[in-house]
N, C-alpha and C positions, 0 to 999 in steps of 0.2 A: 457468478459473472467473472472474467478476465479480463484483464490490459495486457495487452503480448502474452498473455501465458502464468500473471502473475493472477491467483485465482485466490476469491473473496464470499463468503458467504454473505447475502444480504437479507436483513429482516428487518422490519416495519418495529417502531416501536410497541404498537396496538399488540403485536402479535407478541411479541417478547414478555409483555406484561401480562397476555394470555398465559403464557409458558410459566412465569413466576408468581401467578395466583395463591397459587398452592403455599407458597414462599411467604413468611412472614419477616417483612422489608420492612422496618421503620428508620432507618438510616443508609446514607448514601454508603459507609461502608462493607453492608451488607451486600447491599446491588454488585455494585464493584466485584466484589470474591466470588459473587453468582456467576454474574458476566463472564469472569476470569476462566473460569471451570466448566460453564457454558462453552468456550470457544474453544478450551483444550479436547473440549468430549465433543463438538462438532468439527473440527479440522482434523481431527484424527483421520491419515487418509488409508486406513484399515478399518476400523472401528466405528468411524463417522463419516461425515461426508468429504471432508478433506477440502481444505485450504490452507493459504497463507495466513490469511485473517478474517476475522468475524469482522461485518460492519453492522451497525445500529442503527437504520436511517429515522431520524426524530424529528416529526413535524412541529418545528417551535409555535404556530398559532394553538397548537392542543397536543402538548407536549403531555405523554406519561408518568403519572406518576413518579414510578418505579426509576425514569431517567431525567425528570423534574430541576431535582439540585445540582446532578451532574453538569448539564450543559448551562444551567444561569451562570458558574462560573467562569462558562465562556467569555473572553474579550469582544467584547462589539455584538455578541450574539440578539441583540434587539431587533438588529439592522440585519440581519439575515433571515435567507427565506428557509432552512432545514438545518436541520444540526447534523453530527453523529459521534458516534462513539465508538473507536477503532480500537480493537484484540489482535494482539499477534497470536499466530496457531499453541505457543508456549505459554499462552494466559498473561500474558505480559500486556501493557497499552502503551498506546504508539502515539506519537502527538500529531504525527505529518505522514500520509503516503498518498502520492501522487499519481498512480494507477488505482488505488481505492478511492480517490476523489472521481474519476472520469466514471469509474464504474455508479459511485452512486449517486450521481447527476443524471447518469442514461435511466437510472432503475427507478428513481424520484420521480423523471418523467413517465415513466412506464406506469407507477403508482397513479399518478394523475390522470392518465388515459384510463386505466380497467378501474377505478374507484370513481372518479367525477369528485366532487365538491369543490373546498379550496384549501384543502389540508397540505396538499403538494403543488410546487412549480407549475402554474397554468401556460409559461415560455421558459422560451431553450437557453436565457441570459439570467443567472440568479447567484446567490453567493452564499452559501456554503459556512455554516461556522465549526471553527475547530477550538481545542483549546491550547493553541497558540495564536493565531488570527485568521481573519476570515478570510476565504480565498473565492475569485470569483471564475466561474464555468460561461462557457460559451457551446453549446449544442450543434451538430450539424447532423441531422440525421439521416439515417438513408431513403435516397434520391430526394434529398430535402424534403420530405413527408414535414404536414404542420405540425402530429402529432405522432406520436410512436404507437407500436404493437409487439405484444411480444411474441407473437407470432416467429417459427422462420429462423435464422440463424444470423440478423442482421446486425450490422455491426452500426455501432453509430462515433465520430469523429468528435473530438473534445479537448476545445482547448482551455486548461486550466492556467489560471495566472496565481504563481507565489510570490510569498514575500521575496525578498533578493537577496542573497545570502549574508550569512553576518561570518567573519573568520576570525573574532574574536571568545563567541559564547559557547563555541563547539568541545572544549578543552576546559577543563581545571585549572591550566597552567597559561593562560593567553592566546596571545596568537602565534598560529601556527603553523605559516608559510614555507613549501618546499624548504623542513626542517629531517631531521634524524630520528628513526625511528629504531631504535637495537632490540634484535630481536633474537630468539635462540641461535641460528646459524648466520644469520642474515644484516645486514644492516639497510634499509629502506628510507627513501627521500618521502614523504607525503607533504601531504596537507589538508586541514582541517577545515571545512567547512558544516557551516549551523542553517540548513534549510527549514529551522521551526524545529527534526532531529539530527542527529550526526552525524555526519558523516566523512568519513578516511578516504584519501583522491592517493593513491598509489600507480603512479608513471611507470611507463615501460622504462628499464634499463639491461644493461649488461648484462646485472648477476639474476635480476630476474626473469627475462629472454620470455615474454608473454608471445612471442610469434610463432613459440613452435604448439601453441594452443589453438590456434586461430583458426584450425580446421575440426576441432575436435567434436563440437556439438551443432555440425553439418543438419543440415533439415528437421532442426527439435520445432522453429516454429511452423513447418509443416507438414503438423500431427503427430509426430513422430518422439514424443516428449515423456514415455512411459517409463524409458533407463535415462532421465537427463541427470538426474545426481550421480548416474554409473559414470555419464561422459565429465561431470566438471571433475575440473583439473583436482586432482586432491592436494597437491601440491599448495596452490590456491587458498584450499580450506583453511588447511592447515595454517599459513599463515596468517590468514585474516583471523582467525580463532586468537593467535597468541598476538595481536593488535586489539581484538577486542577484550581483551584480558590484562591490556598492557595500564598501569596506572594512569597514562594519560589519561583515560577513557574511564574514569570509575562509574559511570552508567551504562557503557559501553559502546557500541557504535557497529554503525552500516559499512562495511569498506568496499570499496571499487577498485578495480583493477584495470589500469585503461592502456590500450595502444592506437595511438592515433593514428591516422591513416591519412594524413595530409591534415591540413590545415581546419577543415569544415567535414570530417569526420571521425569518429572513434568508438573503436570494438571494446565493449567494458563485460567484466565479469564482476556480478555482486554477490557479495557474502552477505546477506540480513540480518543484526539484530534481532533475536525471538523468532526467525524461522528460516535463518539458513539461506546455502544457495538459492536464486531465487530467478525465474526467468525474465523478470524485468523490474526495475526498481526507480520510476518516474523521476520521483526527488533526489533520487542518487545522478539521474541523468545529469537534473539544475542542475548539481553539485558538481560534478565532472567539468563542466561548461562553466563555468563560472570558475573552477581551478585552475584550468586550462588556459583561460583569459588572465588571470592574473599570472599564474608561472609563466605566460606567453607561448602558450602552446597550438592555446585553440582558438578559432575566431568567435566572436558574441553569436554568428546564427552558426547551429551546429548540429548533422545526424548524428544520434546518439545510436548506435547500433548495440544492443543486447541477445541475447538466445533468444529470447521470444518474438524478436524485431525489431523496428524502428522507432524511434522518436525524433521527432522538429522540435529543437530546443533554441530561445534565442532568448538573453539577458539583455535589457533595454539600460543603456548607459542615461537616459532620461531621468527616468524614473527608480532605476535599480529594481524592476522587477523581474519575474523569468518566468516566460511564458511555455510552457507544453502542451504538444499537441501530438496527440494520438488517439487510440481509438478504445472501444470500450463495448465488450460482448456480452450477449445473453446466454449460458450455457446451456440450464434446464433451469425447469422449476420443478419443484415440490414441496415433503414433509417431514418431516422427522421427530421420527417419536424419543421421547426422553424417559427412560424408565427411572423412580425414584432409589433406584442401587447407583443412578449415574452420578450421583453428589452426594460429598460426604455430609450433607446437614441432611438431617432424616425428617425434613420437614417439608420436603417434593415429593406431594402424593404421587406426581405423575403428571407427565406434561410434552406437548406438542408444539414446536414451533413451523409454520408456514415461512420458506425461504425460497429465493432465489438462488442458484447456488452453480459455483463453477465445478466443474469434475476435470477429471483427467484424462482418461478415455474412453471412459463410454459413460453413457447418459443413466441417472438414477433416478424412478418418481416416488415410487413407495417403499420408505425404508421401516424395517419392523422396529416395535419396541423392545 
């Protein structure tokens, strides 16, 4: 599945614990490194099916074994209707991403439509736990159907509500407000903001002139996305690379590049934590809007515009939360075979997982083992 372009493998817990049978798991830091290796040898987008990240959608009434201890650590997870467990493509995990949240609210539903019982979301209003806090989803499916099909190429509309940013816990060193940033050639104004993970707000100026990019990755989100790491700016990369390497950041960090475009719009390019350029980065969006407002850039409702498309972003001064709204696709579905040479513990005889899965450019069902 995708949000604008930013693409997710999804698997049921039922099925992952299929997958890890073979796998003898008696503690959560086994699963964990399975997981891990799991998502590097399924995102591989040569090798495996290719994404950004592995999701784990976990039905907390008849939670799996195998992801049991993981999610009771979750905050508030009682009071939630599904859990998961998010992989970045480089086996890393991820606390927060807000195009994998819309995705796996659509595909939770989808679960509940072709399975029946009451293991999944029976309405399009439920909440979500992560392990930072729970976040709550709002459905809007296409032509307001009561129930989804995965049928089709439909997209379904999804507004997730986050926590409100914090611009103190993003940093090791405090807060840090349109502060200095030195970097090998460069010196850069940002700001820090902590959307659950980190994320770097880097402002158009001067010496960084982000206008003469703004035509660069022209119609990527109209299928056209097969050279988008050809078109982002390397320049870009490059220095989001030596930000997230900079001591501020010793876990490192998501960084934005933003040029606003009047007051209630802005073109952002993101660099990913664990998987790079990335065609849309939901929580990066919050973060932007929310930087924007405080440095006094941007207004509270705001188009966030990325390569892959749009976002409706608005921070409620009420309540300090931030609501997103965009959309959330079904690419393909299929299979994927795992041969036991795919992991270094020699203890996977061999194993299948059934996913959901975003692709690039053209559609894959049966992949060999």
């Amino acid at each position: 599945m995708h949000g604008l372009g930013n693409d997710f493998v999804m698997v049921e817990d039922s099925d992952l614990a299929s997958a890890f049978a073979a796998l003898e798991l008696d503690q959560v830091n086994g699963a964990a490194a399975a997981l891990s290796q799991m998502a590097r040898l399924i995102c591989d987008r040569r090798f495996g099916i290719g994404a950004d990240g592995l999701i784990v959608a976990v039905s907390i009434k008849a939670p799996q074994a195998v992801v049991a201890d993981i999610i009771a650590a979750y905050p508030g997870y009682e009071s939630c209707d599904i859990a998961w467990i998010y992989i970045n493509s480089d086996g890393s995990s991820a606390e927060m991403c807000g195009n994998g949240l819309r995705c796996l609210a659509y595909f939770a539903r989808l679960c509940a439509a072709e399975e029946g019982g009451k293991a999944w979301p029976q309405e399009n209003n439920f909440k979500i736990a992560t392990s930072v806090y729970a976040v709550e989803v709002n459905i809007e499916l296409p032509g307001n159907a009561a129930a989804p099909t995965s049928g089709g190429n439909a997209i379904a509309l999804v507004r997730t509500t986050l926590a409100g940013p914090d611009f103190d816990g993003a940093t090791g060193v405090g807060k840090f407000v349109n502060g200095q940033i030195e970097l090998a050639d460069i010196t850069l104004s940002a700001t820090a903001v902590n959307m659950g993970n980190p994320h770097c707000i880097v402002f158009d100026s001067p010496s960084l002139n982000l206008q003469q990019y703004q035509d660069c990755m022209q119609d990527i989100c109209n299928g056209d996305s097969s050279n988008f790491l050809e078109k982002f700016p390397s320049a870009l990369i490059d220095l989001a690379h030596q930000i997230q390497s900079h001591t501020l950041f010793p876990e490192g960090v998501n960084v934005e590049f933003v040029l606003p475009q009047g007051r209630d719009r802005a073109l952002v390019y993101v660099v990913e934590r664990g998987c790079g350029p990335t065609l849309a980065c939901a929580s990066g969006a919050g973060a932007v809007v929310a930087a924007g407002v405080i440095e006094e850039r941007l207004n509270r409702q705001c188009c966030v515009i990325l390569p892959g498309g749009e976002l409706e972003v608005a921070w409620s001064s009420l309540d300090n939360r931030i609501e997103l709204n965009g959309p959330a696709q079904l690419a393909f579905a299929g299979t994927f075979s795992v041969s036991r040479n795919s992991f270094v513990s020699s203890a996977l005889k061999g194993a299948s997982v059934t996913a959901l899965a975003a692709g690039s450019s053209s559609v894959k069902e049966e992949l060999p083992a």
